[in-house]
C-alpha positions in Angstrom: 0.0 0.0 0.0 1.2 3.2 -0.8 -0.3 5.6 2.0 -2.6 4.3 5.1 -4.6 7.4 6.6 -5.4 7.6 10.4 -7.3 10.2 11.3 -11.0 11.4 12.7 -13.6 9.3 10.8 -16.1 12.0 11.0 -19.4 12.2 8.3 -19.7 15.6 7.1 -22.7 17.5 7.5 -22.9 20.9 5.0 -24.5 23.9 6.1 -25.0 27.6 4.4 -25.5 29.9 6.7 -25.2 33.5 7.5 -22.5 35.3 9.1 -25.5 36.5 11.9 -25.8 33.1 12.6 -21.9 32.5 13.6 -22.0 35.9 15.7 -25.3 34.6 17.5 -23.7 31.3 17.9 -20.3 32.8 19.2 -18.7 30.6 16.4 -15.5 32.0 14.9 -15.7 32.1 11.7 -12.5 29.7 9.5 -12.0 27.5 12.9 -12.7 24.6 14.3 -14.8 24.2 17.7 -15.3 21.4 19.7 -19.2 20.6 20.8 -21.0 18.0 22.8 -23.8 15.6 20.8 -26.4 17.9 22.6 -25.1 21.2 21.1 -24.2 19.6 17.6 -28.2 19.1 18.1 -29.0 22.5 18.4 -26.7 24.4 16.0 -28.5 21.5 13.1 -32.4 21.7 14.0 -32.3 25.4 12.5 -30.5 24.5 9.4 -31.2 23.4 6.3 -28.4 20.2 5.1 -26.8 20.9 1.8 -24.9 17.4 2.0 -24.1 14.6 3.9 -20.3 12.9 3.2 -18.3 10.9 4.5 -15.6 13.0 5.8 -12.5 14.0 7.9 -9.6 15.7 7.2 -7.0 12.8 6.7 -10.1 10.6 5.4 -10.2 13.4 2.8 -7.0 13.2 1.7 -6.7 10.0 1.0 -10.3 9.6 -0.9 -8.3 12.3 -3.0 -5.4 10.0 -3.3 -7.5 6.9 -4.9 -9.0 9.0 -7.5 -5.5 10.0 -8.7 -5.1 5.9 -9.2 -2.5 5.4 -5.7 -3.4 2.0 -3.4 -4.6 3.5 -0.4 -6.2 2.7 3.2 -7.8 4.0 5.9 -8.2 4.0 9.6 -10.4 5.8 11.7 -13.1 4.4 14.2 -16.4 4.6 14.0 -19.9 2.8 15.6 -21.6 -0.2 14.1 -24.6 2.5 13.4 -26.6 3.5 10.9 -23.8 6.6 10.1 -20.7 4.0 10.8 -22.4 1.6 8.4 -22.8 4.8 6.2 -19.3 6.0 6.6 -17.7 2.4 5.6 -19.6 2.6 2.3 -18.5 5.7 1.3 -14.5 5.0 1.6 -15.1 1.0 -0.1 -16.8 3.2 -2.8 -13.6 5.2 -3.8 -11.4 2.1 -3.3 -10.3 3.0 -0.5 -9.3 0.1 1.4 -11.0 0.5 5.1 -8.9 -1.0 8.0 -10.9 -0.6 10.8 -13.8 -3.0 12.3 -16.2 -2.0 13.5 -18.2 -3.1 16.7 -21.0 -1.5 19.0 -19.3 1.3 21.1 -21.2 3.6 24.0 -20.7 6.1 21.7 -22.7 7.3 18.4 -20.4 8.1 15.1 -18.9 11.0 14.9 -20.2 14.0 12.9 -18.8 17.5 12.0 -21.4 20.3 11.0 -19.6 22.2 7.9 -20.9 26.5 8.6 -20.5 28.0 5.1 -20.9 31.7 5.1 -21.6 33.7 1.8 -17.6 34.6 1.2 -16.9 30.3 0.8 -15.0 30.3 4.4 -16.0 27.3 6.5 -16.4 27.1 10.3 -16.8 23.7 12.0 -18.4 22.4 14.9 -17.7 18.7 15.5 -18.7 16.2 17.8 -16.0 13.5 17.9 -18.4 11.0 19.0 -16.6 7.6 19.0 -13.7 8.2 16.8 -12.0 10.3 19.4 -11.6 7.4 21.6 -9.4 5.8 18.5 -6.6 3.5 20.9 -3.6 1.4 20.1 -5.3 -1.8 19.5 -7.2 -0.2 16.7 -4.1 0.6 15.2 -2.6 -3.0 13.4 1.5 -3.2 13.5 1.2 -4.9 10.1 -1.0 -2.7 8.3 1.7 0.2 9.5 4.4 -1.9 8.1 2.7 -2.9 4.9 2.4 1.1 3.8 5.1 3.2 2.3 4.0 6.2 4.2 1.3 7.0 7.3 -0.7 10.4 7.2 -1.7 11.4 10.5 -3.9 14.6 11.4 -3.6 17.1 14.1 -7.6 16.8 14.7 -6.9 13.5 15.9 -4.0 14.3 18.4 -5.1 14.3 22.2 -3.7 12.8 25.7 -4.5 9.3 26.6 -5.7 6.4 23.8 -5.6 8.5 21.0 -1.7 9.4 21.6 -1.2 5.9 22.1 -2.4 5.4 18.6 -0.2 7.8 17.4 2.6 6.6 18.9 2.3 3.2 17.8 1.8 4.3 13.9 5.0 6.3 14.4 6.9 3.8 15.9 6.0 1.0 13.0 5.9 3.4 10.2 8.4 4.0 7.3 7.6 7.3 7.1 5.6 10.2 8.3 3.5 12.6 7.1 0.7 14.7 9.5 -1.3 17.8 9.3 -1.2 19.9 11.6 -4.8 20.3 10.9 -6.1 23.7 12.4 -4.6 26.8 14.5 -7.1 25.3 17.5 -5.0 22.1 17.4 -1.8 23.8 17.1 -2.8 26.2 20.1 -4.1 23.1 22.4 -1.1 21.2 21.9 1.8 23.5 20.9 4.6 21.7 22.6 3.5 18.2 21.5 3.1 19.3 18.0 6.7 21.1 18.3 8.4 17.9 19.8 6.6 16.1 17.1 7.8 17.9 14.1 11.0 18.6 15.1 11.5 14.8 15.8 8.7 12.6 14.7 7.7 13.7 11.0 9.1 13.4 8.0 6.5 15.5 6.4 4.6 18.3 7.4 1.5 19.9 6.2 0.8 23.5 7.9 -1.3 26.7 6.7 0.7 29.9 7.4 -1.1 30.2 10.8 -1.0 27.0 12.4 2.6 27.2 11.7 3.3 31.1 12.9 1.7 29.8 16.4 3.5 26.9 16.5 6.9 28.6 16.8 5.4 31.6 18.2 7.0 33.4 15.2 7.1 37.3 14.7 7.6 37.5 10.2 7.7 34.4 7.6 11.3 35.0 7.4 11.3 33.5 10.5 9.2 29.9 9.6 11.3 29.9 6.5 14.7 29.8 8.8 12.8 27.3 11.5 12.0 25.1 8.9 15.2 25.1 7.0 16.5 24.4 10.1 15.2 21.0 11.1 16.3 19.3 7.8 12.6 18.2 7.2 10.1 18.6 4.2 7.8 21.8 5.7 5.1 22.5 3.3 3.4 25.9 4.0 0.2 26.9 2.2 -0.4 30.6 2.0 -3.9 31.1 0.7 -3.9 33.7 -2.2 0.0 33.4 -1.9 0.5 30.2 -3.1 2.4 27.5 -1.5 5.8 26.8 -0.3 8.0 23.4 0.5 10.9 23.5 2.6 12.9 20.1 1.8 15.7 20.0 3.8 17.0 23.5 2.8 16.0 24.2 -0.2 12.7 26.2 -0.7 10.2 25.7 -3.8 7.5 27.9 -4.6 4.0 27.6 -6.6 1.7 30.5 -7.3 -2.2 30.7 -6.8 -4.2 29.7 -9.5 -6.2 32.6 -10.5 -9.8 33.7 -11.6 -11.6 30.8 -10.1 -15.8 30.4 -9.1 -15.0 29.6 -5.2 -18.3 28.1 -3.7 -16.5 26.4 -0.3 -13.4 26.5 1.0 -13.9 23.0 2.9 -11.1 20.2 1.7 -9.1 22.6 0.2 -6.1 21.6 2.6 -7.0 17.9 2.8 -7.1 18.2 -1.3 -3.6 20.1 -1.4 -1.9 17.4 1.0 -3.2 14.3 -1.6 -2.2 16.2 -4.3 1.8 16.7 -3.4 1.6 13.3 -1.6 0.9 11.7 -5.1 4.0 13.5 -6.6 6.1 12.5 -3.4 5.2 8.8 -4.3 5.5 8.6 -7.5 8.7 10.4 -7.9 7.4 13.8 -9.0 10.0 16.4 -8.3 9.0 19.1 -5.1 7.9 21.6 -7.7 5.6 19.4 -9.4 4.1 17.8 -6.4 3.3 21.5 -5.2 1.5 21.9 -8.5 -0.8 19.0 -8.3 -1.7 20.4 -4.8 -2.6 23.5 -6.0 -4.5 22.3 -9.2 -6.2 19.9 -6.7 -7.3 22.5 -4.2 -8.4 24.8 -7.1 -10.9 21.8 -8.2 -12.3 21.5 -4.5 -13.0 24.8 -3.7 -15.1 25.3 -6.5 -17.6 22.8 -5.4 -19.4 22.4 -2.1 -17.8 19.3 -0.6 -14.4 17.9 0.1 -14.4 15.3 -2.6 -13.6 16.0 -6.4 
């Protein structure tokens, strides 16, 4: 297998909305927020669903992977319920290979209610439900061995089982690729993230934010020197700016592309990351691989829905 996911098995649940309803919510708008099955509850019975996906960040990725023609798995844990059953179905759809039984848990599937406001910017609410109790023995040592790469995400981080998890994939794995996910992530566990890319990872996926906070830096000059630095491949996206990759230290840059109908920003990160990982694996040079992210982010964001 070329790359095995782990991440948040989360179905997606799409919302337009108005930017009232974030301030009367007190959402902020572009992040992510953590909520309890009651309030995810609340925030939906006023809404109107534009889609239902299966979904997660890494989970994303890795659908995006498949339809670029790469072998690919997926683990991520999720309730033998009517959205588990649901969730399964989607990934075996997209040949994506899932590695994950399911079995009854205490707790319902997880879910992540996708806020689009009228400028394309998404804001998240999610209710990890089960797959934030993701452990060590849902992790397989041979299924880590058997894969070229692993592609963790930040979302899925946390103290206790789920670092466990990570640990384990680390330990077994080849090499290392994780997203750093989302400046809340970053911000919750700044010196586990820091210990981790500095050490752990072999490749790391950051917007300019989440990677400003993690070194508490004061200009870009100084991320460029950080990452040059640790002798890793840093790739930086930058929005309207383009993207960067620091490999080793050399940097490569790709431009924006322009002129384009955005409809939502969701999966435009998750798209990027499947789109350089396919030129990493299949020997595409750095500037190349930073292309196909960006032509593969430029698809997504002009759909609603983190799957091209």
């Amino acid at each position: 297998m070329k790359i095995l996911g782990i991440g948040n098995a989360i179905v997606d649940v799409l919302c337009k909305v108005s930017d009232d309803f974030l301030i009367k919510n007190s959402l902020v708008k572009s992040t992510m927020k953590l909520v309890d099955e009651s309030e995810f509850k609340k925030l939906l019975s006023s809404l109107k669903i534009e889609e239902t996906i299966s979904g997660g960040s890494i989970a994303n990725s890795i659908v995006g992977l498949s339809k670029l023609g790469n072998k690919v798995g997926f683990i991520g844990k999720v309730n033998n319920d009517d959205l588990g059953q649901k969730y399964e179905e989607g990934l075996i759809k997209e040949n994506v290979k899932y590695l994950y039984n399911k079995k009854k848990e205490p707790i319902p599937t997880g879910s992540c209610l996708i806020l689009i406001t009228p400028d394309s910017e998404r804001t998240m609410c999610t209710f990890l439900g089960t797959a934030g109790k993701i452990n060590d023995q849902d992790v397989k040592e041979n299924d880590i061995k058997n894969s070229e790469m692993i592609f963790l995400e930040g979302y899925l981080w946390d103290e206790g089982e789920p670092k466990k998890a990570f640990d384990k994939a680390i330990h077994y794995s080849k090499k290392t690729a994780m997203s750093l996910s989302d400046l809340f992530c970053v911000e919750r566990h700044k010196k586990h993230f820091l210990d981790l890319v500095q050490n752990n990872l072999d490749i790391v996926f950051a917007n300019e934010q989440e990677i400003t906070s993690l070194i508490n830096a004061k200009s870009f000059e100084e991320v460029i020197l950080f990452s040059k630095k640790i002798k890793k491949n840093i790739i930086i996206t930058r929005g309207a700016k383009g993207a960067i990759s620091i490999n080793n230290d050399e940097l490569f840059e790709c431009n924006a592309q322009k002129n384009l109908d955005i409809k939502d920003l969701t999966g435009a990160g998750d798209l990027f990351a499947a789109g350089y990982l396919h030129g990493i694996i299949n020997n595409l040079s750095i500037k190349e691989s930073l292309i196909k992210g960006t032509e593969l982010s430029s698809k997504i964001i002009q759909k609603i829905g983190a799957r091209i």
